[in-house]
N, C-alpha and C positions, 0 to 999 in steps of 0.2 A: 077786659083783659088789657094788659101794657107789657105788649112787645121790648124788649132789652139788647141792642146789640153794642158788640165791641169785642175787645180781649176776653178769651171763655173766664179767664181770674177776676177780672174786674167786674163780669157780668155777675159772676156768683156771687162776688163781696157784696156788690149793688141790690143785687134781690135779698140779699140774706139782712142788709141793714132796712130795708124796706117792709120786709115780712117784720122784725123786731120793731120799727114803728106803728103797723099795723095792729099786733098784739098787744100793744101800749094799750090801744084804743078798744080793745073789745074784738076785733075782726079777724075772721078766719082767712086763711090766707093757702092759696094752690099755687103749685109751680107745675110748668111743663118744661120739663131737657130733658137729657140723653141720656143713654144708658151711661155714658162720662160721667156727667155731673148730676144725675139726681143724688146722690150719697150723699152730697155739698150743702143741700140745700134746709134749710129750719123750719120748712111752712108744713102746716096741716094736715094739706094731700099736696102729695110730689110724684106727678105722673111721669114714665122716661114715653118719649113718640119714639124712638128707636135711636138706632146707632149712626156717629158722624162718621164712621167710616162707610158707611150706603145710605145714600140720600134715598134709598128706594125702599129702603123699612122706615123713614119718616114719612115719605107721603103713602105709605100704604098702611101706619097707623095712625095718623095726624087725627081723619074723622072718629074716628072709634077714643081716640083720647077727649075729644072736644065731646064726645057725646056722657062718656062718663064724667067729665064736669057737671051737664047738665045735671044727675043725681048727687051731688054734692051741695050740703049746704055754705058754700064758700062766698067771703065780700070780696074779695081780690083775687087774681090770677092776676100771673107774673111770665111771662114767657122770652125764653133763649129768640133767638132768630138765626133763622135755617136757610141761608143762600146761594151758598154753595151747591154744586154738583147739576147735574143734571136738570133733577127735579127743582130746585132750588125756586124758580121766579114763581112756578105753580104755587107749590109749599108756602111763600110768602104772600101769594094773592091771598090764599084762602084766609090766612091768618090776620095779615094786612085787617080784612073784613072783619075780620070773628074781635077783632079787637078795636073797630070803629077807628081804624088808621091811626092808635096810640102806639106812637114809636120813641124810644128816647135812645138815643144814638151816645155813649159813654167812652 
């Protein structure tokens, strides 16, 4: 998984050219955002973790999203970054993790 942060426009352009390089090559390709922007998005599976207006429907679906990846046959995942609010530092520890600390800051 490669964590994405920046302006939510630039992060969607950014995954949506990356998902398109990906399918060049053969690979399936998942995204995780929000209930905002999964519509945005071109890849395979397009999971929302909940909504940026309560950081507390992302951290109360983050594991349940990361768990249905597991049954997915996907090469890639692509994910927003959620640091904001409350839950915010938690939310990015886990993920932080779940994506071997691949972060690209745009």
């Amino acid at each position: 998984m490669i964590l994405v942060s920046g302006e939510e426009a630039r992060v969607v352009d950014y995954i949506n050219e990356k998902i398109e390089e990906a399918h060049k090559k053969g690979q399936k390709v998942g995204v995780i955002g929000t209930d905002e922007t999964v519509g945005a998005y071109r890849a395979d599976v397009v999971f929302s973790i909940g909504t940026l207006v309560s950081d507390e429907t992302i951290a109360h679906d983050m594991y349940d999203v990361l768990r249905r990846f597991n049954h997915e046959e996907i090469d890639l995942i692509y994910s927003e970054v959620f640091e904001s609010g409350q839950n915010g530092f938690a939310i990015m520890n886990r993920l932080m993790k779940a994506a071997g600390h691949e972060r690209i800051d745009i």
